[in-house]
C-alpha positions in Angstrom: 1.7 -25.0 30.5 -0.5 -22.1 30.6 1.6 -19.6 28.6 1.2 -20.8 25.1 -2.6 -19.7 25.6 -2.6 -16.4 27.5 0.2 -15.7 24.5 -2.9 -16.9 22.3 -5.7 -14.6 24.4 -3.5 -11.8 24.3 -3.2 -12.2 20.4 -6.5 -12.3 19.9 -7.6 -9.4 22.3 -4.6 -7.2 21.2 -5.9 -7.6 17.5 -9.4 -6.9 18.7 -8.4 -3.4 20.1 -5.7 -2.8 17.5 -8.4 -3.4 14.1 -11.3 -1.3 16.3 -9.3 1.6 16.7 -7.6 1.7 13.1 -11.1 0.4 11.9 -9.6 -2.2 9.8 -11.7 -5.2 8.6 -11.6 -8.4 9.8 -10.0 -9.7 6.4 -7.4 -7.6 6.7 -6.8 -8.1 10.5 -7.0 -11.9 10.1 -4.6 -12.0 6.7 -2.0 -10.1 8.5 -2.0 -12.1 11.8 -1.3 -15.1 9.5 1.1 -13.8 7.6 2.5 -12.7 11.1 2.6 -16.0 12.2 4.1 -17.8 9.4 6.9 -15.1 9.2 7.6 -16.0 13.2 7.5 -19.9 12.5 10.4 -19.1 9.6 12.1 -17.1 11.7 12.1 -19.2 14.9 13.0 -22.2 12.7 16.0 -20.5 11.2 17.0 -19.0 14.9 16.8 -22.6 16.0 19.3 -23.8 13.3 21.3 -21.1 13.7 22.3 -21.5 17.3 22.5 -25.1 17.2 24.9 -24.8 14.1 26.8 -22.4 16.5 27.0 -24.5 19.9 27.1 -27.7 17.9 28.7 -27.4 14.6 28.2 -30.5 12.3 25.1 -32.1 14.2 22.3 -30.8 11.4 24.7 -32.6 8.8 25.6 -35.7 10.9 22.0 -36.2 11.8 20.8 -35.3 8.1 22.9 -38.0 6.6 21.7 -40.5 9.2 18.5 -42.6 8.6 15.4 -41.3 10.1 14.8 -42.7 13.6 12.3 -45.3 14.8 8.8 -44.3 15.6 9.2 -42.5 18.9 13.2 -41.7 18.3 14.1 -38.7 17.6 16.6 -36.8 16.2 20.3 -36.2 16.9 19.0 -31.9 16.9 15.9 -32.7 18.9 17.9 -34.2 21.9 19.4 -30.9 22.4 16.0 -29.1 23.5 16.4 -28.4 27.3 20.3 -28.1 27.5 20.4 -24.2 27.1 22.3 -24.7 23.5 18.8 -22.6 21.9 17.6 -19.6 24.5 14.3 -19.4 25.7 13.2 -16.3 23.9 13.6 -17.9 20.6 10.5 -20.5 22.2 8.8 -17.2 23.0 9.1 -16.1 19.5 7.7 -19.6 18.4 4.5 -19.6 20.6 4.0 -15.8 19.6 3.9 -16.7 16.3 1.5 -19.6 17.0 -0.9 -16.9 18.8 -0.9 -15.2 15.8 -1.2 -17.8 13.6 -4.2 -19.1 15.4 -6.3 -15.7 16.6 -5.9 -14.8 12.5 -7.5 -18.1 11.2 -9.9 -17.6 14.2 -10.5 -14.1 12.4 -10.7 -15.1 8.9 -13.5 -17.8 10.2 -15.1 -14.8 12.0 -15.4 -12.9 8.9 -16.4 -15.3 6.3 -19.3 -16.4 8.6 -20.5 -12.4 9.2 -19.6 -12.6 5.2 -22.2 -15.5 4.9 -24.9 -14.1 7.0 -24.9 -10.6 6.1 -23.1 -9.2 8.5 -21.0 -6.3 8.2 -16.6 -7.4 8.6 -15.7 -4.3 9.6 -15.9 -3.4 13.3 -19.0 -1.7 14.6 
């Protein structure tokens, strides 16, 4: 699966180009990208629930008030991936988010080890 990285590259190089030409600091570019990314993991989460809840009403409760499966099992909500019940641009939204979350902890790294050296964090 290639896609989940060039989603990841593109993040990273978009931010590059976006915090150059607005001269924003790394800090700032990094923080956001995070908070970008957790925002998309919420959101994808709740998307998730939300169309299984509508395709397959009751299965979150059923498989709540089961025991937890064996190591390796999974869950009653997990056996639906693949069968078109949750659409594919809500596992976009999830590996955009992940791209963010990623290229801003790569950012904040970035920073705090110009931070350390001397360096200046905002973009030349």
């Amino acid at each position: 699966m290639r896609l989940p990285w060039l989603i990841v590259v593109a993040t990273v190089v978009a931010t590059q180009i976006i915090g150059d030409n607005l001269g924003l600091t790394w800090w700032f570019a990094g923080g956001a990208l995070v908070l970008l990314g957790v925002v998309g993991h919420v959101a994808n989460v709740q998307l998730i629930l939300y169309y299984i809840r509508k395709s397959a009403p009751g299965l979150i409760e059923i498989d709540m008030a089961l025991p937890p499966p064996l190591p390796g099992g999974k869950y009653l909500w997990e056996r639906t991936a693949g069968t078109g019940i949750v659409p594919r641009w809500v596992s976009l939204l999830a590996f955009i988010a992940y791209g963010c979350f990623i290229s801003g902890a790569l950012f904040l790294v970035c920073a705090a080890v110009r931070l350390v050296r001397g360096l200046p964090t905002t973009p030349a």
